[in-house]
N, C-alpha and C positions, 0 to 999 in steps of 0.2 A: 473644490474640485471633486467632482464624482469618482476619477480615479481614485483614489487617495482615501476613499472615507475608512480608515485603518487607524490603528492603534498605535501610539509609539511608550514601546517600552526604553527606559530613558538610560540607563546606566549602559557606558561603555559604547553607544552608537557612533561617537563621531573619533573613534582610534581608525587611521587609516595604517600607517607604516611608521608612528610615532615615535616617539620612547613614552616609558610610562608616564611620566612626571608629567610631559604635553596633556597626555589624555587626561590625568586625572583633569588639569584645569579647565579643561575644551569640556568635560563631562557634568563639572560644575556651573559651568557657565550656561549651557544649553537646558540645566535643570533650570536656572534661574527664569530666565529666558519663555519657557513657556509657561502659557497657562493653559489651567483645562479650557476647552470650548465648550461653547453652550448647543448646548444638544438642539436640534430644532424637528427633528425625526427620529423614531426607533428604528429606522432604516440606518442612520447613522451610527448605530452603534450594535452592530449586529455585524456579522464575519470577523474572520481572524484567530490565531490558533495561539492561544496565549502561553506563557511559560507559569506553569501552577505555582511554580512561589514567589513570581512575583506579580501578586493580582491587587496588593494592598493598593488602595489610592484608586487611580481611575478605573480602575478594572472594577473594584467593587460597588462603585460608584455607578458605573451603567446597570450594571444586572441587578442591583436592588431598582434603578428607574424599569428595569425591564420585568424585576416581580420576585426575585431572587428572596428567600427571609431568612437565606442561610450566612454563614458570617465567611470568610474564604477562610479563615481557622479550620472552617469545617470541612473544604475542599481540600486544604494542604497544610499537615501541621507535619513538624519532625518527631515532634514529644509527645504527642496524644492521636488516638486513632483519629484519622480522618477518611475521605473519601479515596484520595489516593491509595489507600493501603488494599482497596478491593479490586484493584485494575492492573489486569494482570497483560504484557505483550506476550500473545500467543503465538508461539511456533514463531516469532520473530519477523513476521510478519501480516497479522490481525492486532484485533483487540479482544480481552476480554474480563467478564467480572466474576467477583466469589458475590454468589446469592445465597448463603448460607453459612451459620457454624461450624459445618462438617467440612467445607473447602470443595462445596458446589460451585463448578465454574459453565459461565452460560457463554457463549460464543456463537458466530451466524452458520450455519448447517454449508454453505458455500466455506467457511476455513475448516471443518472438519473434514469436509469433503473427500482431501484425500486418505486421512483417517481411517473414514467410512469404508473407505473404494479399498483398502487394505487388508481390512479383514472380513471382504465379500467375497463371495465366489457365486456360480452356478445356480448351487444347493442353495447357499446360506447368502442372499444377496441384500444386504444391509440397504444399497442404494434405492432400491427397488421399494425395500419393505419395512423399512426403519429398524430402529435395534432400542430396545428398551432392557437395561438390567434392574432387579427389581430388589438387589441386596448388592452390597459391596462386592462381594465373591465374583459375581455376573459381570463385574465393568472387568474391559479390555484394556489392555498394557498397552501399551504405544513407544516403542524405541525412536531415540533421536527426538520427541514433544517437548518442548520447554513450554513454560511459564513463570514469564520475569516480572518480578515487582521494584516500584522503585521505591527505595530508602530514605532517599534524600539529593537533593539538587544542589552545589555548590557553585559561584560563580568563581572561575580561575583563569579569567584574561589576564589579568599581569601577571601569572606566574609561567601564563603560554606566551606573552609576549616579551618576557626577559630578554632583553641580547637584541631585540629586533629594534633596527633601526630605519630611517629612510634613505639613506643613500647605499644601503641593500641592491641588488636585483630581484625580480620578483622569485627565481630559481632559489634565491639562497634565504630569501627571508621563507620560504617552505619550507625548506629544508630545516634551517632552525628552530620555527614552526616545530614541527613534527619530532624535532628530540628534545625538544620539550613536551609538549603531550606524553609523550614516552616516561618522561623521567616523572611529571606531573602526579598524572596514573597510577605509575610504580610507588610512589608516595603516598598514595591517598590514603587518608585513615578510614577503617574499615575490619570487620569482624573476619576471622579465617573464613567462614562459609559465604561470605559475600564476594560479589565481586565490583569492579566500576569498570567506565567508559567517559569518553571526553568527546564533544561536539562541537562544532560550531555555527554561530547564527549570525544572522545580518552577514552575508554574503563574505563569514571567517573575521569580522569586526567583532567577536565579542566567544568565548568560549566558557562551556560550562560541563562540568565534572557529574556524573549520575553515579549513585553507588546503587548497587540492584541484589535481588535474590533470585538466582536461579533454579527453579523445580525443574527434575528432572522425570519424575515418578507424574505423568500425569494422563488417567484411565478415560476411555469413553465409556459415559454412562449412559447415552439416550441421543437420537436422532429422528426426526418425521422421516417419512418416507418421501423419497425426490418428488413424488406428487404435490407435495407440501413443502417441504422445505424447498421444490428448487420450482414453485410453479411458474408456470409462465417461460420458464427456465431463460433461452437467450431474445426467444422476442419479447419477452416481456423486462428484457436486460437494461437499466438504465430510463425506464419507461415508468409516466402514473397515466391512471391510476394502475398500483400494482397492487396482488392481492396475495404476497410470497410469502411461508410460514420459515423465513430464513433464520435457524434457530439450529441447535446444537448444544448437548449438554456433556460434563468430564468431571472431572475431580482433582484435587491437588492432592497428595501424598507427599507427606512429609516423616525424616527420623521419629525416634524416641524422644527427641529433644525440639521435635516442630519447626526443624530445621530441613533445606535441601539434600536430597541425596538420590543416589539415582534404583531403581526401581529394585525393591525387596516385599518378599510377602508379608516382613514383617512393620513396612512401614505402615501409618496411621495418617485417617485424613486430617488431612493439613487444619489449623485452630487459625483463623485470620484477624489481624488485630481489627478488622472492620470487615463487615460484609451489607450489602447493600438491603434494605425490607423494600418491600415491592406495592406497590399502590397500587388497589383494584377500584380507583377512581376514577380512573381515563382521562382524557384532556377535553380541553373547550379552545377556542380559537382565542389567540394571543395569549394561552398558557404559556410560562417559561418553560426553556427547554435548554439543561445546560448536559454537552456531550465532554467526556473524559477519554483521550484513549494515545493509538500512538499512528497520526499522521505521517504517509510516506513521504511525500516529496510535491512541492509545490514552488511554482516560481514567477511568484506574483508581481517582480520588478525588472524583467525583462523588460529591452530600450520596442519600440516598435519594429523594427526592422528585425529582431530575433524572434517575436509571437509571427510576423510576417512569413520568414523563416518556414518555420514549426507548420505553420495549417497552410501553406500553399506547396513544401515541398518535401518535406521529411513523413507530414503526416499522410500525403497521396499516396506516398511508396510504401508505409508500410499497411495501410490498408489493403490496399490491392496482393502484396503478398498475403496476407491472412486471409483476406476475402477469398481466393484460390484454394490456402490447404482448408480452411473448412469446411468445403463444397465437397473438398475431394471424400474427407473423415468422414464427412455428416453419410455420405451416401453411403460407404461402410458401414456403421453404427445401424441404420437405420435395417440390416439386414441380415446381420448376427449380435446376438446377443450378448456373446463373449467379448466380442471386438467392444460393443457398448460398454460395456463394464472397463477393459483394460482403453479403452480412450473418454472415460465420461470425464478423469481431473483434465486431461491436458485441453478436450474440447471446450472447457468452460475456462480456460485460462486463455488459450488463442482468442478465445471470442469475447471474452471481455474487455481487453483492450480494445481490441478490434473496433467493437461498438464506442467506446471509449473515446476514441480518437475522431471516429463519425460524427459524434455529439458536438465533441470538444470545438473541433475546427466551425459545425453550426451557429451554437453560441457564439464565436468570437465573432463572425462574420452578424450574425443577429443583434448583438448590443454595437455592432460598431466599434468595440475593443481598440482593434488597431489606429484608426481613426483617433479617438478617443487618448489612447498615448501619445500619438503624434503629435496633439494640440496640447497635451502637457508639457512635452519635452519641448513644444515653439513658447513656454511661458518660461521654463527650466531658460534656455538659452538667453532668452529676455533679460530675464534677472542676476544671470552671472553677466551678462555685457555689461548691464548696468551698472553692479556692482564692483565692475572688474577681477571678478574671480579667478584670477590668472589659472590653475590649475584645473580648473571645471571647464575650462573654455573648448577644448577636443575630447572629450568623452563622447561625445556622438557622433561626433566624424572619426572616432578610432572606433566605436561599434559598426559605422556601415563599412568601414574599411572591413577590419577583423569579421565580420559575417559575410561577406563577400566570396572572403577567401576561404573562409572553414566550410562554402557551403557545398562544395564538392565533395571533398574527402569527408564530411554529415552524411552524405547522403552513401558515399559508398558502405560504408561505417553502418549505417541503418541495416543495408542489402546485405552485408555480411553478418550480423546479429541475429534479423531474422529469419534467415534461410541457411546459413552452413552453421549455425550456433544454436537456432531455436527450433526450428520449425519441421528443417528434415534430421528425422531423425539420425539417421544413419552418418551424416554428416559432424554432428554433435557429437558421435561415437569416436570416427577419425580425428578431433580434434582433442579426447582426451587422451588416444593415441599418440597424437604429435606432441600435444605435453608431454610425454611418458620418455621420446625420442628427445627433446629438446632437455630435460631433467638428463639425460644420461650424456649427454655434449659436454653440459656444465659440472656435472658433478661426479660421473662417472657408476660405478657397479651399484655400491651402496646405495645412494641416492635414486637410483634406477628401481631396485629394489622397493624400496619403501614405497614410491611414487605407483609402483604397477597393485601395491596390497590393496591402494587406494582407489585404485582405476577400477579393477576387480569386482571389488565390494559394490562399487557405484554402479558397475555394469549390471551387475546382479539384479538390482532395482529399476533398475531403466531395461533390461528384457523382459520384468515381469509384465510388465504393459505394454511390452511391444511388437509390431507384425509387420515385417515385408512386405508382405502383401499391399498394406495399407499405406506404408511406407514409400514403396518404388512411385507408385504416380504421383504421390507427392513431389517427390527428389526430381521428377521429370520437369513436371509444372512447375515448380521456382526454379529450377537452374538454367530454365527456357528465361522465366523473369529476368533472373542476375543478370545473364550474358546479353539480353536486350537492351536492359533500360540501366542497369546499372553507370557510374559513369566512366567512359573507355579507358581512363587513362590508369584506372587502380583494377582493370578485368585481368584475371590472369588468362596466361596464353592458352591454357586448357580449353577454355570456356570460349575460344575464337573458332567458329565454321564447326560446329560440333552438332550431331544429330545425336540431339537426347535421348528420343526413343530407344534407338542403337545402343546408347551407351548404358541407360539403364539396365538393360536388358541385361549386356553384360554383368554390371558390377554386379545387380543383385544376384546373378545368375555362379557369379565364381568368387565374390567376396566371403573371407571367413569371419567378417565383422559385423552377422546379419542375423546370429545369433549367438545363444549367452556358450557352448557347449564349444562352437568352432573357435567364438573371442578369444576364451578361455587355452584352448588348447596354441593357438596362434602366439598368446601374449607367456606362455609358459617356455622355461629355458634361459640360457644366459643371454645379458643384454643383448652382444652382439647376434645372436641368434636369432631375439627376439626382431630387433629393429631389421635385419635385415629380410627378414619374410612378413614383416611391415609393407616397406618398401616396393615387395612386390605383388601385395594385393592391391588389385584395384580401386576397391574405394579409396582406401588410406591413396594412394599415386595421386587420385584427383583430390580428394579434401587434401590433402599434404598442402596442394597447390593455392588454394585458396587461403589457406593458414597462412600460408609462406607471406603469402602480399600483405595479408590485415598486418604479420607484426611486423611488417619490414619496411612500409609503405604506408599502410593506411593510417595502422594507428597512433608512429612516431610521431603523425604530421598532424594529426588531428589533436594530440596531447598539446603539442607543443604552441595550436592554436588555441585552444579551449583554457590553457593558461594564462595568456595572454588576456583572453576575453575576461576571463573568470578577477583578474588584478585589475580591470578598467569596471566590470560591475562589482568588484568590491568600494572600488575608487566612486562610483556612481552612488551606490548605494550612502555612502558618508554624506555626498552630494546633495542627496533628494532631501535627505531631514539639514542641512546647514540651510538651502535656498529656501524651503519651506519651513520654517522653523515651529509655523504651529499645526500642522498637518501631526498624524500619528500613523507610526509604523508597529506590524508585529513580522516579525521573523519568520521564514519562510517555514514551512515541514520537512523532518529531518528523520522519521520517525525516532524521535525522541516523545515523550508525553507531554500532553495538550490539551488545555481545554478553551472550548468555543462554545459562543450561547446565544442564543433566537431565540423565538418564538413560533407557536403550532399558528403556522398561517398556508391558506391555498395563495392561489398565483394566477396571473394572464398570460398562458406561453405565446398566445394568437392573438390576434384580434377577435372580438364575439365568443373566446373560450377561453372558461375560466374552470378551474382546479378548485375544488374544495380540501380539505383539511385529512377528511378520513375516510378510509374504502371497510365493506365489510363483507360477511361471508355469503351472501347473496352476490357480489361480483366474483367471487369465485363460481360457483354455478350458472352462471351467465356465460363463461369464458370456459365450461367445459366442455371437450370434445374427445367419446368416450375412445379409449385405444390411443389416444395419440400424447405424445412424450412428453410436451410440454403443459398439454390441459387437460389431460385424463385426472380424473378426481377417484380419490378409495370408496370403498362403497360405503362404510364406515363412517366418514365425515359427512357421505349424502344421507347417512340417515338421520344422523346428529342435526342437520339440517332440516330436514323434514321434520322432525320432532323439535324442535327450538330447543330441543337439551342441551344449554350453554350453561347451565350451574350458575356459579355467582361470578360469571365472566362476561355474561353477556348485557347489554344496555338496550333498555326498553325494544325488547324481544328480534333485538338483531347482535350479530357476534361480532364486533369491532376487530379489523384484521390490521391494518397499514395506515401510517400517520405520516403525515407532510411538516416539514420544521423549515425555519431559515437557517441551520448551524450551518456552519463553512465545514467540509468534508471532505476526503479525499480516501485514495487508499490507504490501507493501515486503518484507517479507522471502522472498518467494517467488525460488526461485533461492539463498538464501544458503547456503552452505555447509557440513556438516555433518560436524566434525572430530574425532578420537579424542582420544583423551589423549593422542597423543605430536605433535599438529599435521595428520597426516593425514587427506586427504577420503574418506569412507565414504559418504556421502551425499550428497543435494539436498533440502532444504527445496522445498514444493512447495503444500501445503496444510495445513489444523485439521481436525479433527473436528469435526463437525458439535455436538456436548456441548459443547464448548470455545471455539466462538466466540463466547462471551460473555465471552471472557479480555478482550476492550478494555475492558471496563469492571467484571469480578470478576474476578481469576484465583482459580483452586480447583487445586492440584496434586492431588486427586485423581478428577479428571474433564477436565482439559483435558489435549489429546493433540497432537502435531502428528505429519503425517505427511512423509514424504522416499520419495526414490527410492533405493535403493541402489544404489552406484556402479557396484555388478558388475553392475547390468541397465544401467545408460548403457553401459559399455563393450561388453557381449556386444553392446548392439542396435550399436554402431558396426562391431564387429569384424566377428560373426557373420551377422546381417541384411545390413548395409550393405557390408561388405566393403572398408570406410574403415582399414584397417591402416595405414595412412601418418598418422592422426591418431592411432593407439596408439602407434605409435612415437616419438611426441613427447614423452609422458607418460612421468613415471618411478612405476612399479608397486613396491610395497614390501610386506613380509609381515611388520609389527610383533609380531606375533604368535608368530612361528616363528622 
């Protein structure tokens, strides 16, 4: 079955709500049980987001058929450097690698983004102009920037599943659950400057322990200029061919001791027990292509009627709010300067989802997806009658029940995320407000206290980039959405027969939560003080109200069904590998680290059009349009191109910019690294295809595509552009090739 061409990693899949002693023997049994399959396609064994230690066996076994001459020893060892040890989770949510001795770390120019946007201004517009340091001294400090490494992966299902039994309720086998992870964690062995975490995979059937090192100390060292790094910028978002120099460079700083700590002048760049060399070979079509990094979230074994769900009703609605605020911003930006600058992170955050979801819902509807499950789940059904499954017998008639029911309070749940949580600002404001009020209910002065230091600080950061102005039509336009389309029975009474325009006017016209100066002063004084000249400022009066319903209303009811749903697809998930015994599963993305591996192939997204392999810097200059935001080109790069001065970066007298792979991709993995068969970095993960971003929830290897930077355009733009040869010289350049 096409659905299904997936991976199954085998320990521990088929524990539902067992005791241990059950699982261990169901777990041996199902090893016995299968065999590898015989490959009949490299389509077959392509997607999938593996767990790095455990690739022994089949894992290794495809990607040497796919070209692989590395051993996975080499991908993931505890005891000897491996490739793990260069992959670092950025800001906690990217990816990113050390390319060098010195604890050079290379990342996509969209996660440094806001970075950049931080220590820009006016004068000094890093966005605009790029920022190159050209000695240690020059790189920029960055407060709150981690970079996490992992240590070592344990598996600790039976020490998270102690105590749990099946005649449980699903309530309390969580609960139990969860203090155990607790007690798990706090046990874990582990050096003082480390730390762990605990996860779960196969839909909470199997749990695994990560011990990490957290950097705290970690500097911008080097950025293109948004002409480059962000070309094409949102039309060109999710789109090939693309021709984006999405790139980013920083540093890790580490103690005396080449350990974590957080930012001193007299820390040293970090010594990495592995850092990646860099191949200035380029690829060829069905090159291997293995990606490392830390996938967000993916949910590739939803029943059909949940992907149904998803692209017919959750994803309509939040389109069309996004589609709204950044009509309104873009029109702003496009006509000060300043406004540009303090909305360039959040504009490129709304609208990447945005387009995100666009694609997503295309794809599903383009391969047939839904379809496609259907006919699975009518062979699923087949084979438990026949076999009598007693227990598998209502898992799909308790998914269309349970998504039935959750699909209203979804949807309101949606309306209130991205419109009074995400999108208006000012609303987002009143809501860390109402935290502040609800903290002092519960816990009174103290508690108050501490919570408002927090509030404060956060506001600080969020009026740096923020404008009323830009603000009010915003809050107008979605809260005309909400109170329309939202669904009636979770609208609060506020939002009933209300003229926005009116009310705007007002709030922004006498709220004191519309900057950082009035906040400030408003939120100052003893609780009771505070809360009460809360209460009667107007924003906070109407955000109060919307708050009031999500926790009182919306989101009891949607926990209490999304639990529900969440114990019948874990229950599901045991299901699909008992019925199919020789199909293979991998675990969904959790951002935890992953590796996935293809091959450098083009694609048919049409009929009569096909996609080749790799774009170069001649479709940059094709696609520039001088002055304007997204395709204005430096003059700099234009003349590097007239002059074919690519140095030893460029391939029979064109500059190799963008590469096309089959890896399975998602968020989080933007930044991960993109390595040969013999460990070497060739690329940057960077973005999908716009066909392909329905991989979270179908992958189809012959329609999803992800795209990267090639290395040789990072390096030209540092060498050649930038004239950063002190950061090339750090790197060791390799020619696996030759």
């Amino acid at each position: 079955m096409k659905y299904i061409k997936l991976y199954l990693i085998i320990a521990l899949l088929t524990i539902s709500c067992k005791t241990v002693q059950e699982t261990t023997k169901e777990t041996a049994q199902v090893v016995e049980q299968i065999a590898t399959p015989v490959v009949q396609d490299t389509r077959d064994i392509q997607g999938g987001m593996w767990i790095p230690s455990l690739l022994e066996g089949m894992n290794a076994d495809e990607m040497e058929q796919l070209g692989m001459k590395m051993s996975v020893k080499d991908i993931y060892d505890v005891n000897n450097s491996s490739l793990k040890d260069a992959i670092a989770h950025f800001g906690g949510g990217c990816t990113s690698e050390i390319i060098s001795p010195n604890g050079l770390l290379l990342t996509n120019h969209h996660c440094g983004y806001g970075v950049i946007q931080s220590h820009s201004s006016v004068e000094n517009d890093y966005l605009k102009d790029g920022f190159w340091a050209m000695n240690y001294s020059e790189e920029l400090p960055n407060e709150s920037l981690t970079a996490t490494f992992i240590k070592r992966i344990d598996d600790v299902t039976t020490l998270v599943f102690e105590g749990v039994t099946n005649d449980m309720d699903e309530a309390s086998k969580m609960k139990l659950i969860n203090q155990n992870i607790l007690k798990v964690n706090k046990a874990a062995q582990k050096e003082e400057w480390q730390d762990s975490y605990i996860r779960s995979f196969f839909k909470g059937n199997q749990y695994l322990l990560f011990v990490t090192e957290v950097f705290k100390d970690v500097r911008l060292v080097g950025a293109p200029p948004t002409a480059i790094g962000k070309f094409g910028a949102d039309t060109d978002n999710w789109m090939w061919p693309r021709h984006t120099g999405d790139f980013s460079l920083f540093r890790v700083y580490a103690d005396a001791n080449n350990r974590p700590a957080a930012y001193s002048k007299d820390n040293k760049p970090y010594n990495p027990n592995h850092y990646l060399p860099i191949s200035l070979d380029g690829v060829e079509e069905n090159d291997f292509t293995l990606v490392f990094g830390f996938p967000g979230r993916t949910n590739e074994y939803l029943p059909a009627v949940g992907v149904d769900q998803i692209v017919n009703v959750l994803n309509p609605a939040k389109i069309e709010i996004r589609e709204n605020a950044l009509k309104i911003v873009d029109s702003y930006m496009r006509k000060d300067d300043a406004i540009k600058i303090k909305y360039a992170s959040k504009f490129a955050s709304i609208a990447n989802y945005w387009k995100k979801w666009i694609g997503e819902s295309q794809g599903i509807k383009q391969t047939n997806a839904i379809a496609k499950k259907q006919e699975l789940e009518k062979e699923f059904s087949k084979i438990v009658e026949a076999k009598d499954l007693v227990g598998y017998k209502t898992l799909l008639s308790d998914f269309e029940k349970l998504y039935k029911e959750i699909e209203s309070v979804s949807l309101a749940r949606d309306y209130w995320i991205e419109i009074a949580y995400r999108n208006v600002e000012l609303l987002g404001i009143t809501f860390n407000a109402y935290q502040l009020e609800q903290i002092f209910l519960r816990g009174g002065e103290a508690a108050f206290v501490n919570r408002r230091d927090a509030v404060l600080n956060s506001l600080e950061g969020k009026f740096k980039n923020y404008s009323a102005e830009v603000d009010k039509p915003v809050f107008e336009k979605l809260v005309q959405l909400y109170a329309d389309k939202s669904p009636k029975e979770y609208l609060p009474s506020n939002m009933v027969g209300v003229n926005f325009t009116e009310l705007a006017n007002e709030i922004y016209a006498t709220s004191k939560l519309t900057s950082l100066e009035s906040a400030t002063e408003l939120l100052t004084g003893s609780a009771e003080e505070v809360i009460k000249r809360l209460n009667a400022d107007k924003a906070y009066q109407f955000g109060k109200e919307l708050h009031t319903i999500f926790y009182t209303k919306i989101e009891p009811k949607f926990q209490q069904l999304n639990l529900e749903i969440e114990a019948v697809q874990k229950q599901y998930m045991k299901a699909l590998m008992d019925v199919f015994p020789n199909e293979r599963f991998y675990p969904d993305a959790n951002s935890t680290l992953r590796v996935n591996y293809g091959l450098v192939q083009g694609y048919e997204p049409k009929d009569g059009v096909y996609y080749t392999t790799q774009t170069f810097l001649k479709g940059v200059m094709e696609k520039y349009v001088p002055g304007d935001y997204e395709f204005d080109v430096p003059q700099k790069l234009q003349d590097l191109y007239n002059s074919k001065d690519y140095g030893q970066y460029g391939e029979n007298g064109k500059m190799p910019v963008n590469i096309l792979s089959t890896n399975h991709m998602t968020g989080g993995n933007s930044g991960s690294p993109v390595v040969d068969a013999n460990g070497n970095l060739i690329g940057l993960a960077f973005d999908t295809t716009w066909e392909g971003t329905m991989s979270d929830l179908y992958f189809d290897a012959d329609i999803v595509r992800s795209i990267m930077v090639d290395i040789r355009y990072v390096l030209f733009i540092i060498d050649k552009y930038a004239g950063a040869k002190n950061l090339i010289e750090e790197m060791t350049i390799v020619h696996p090739k030759k």
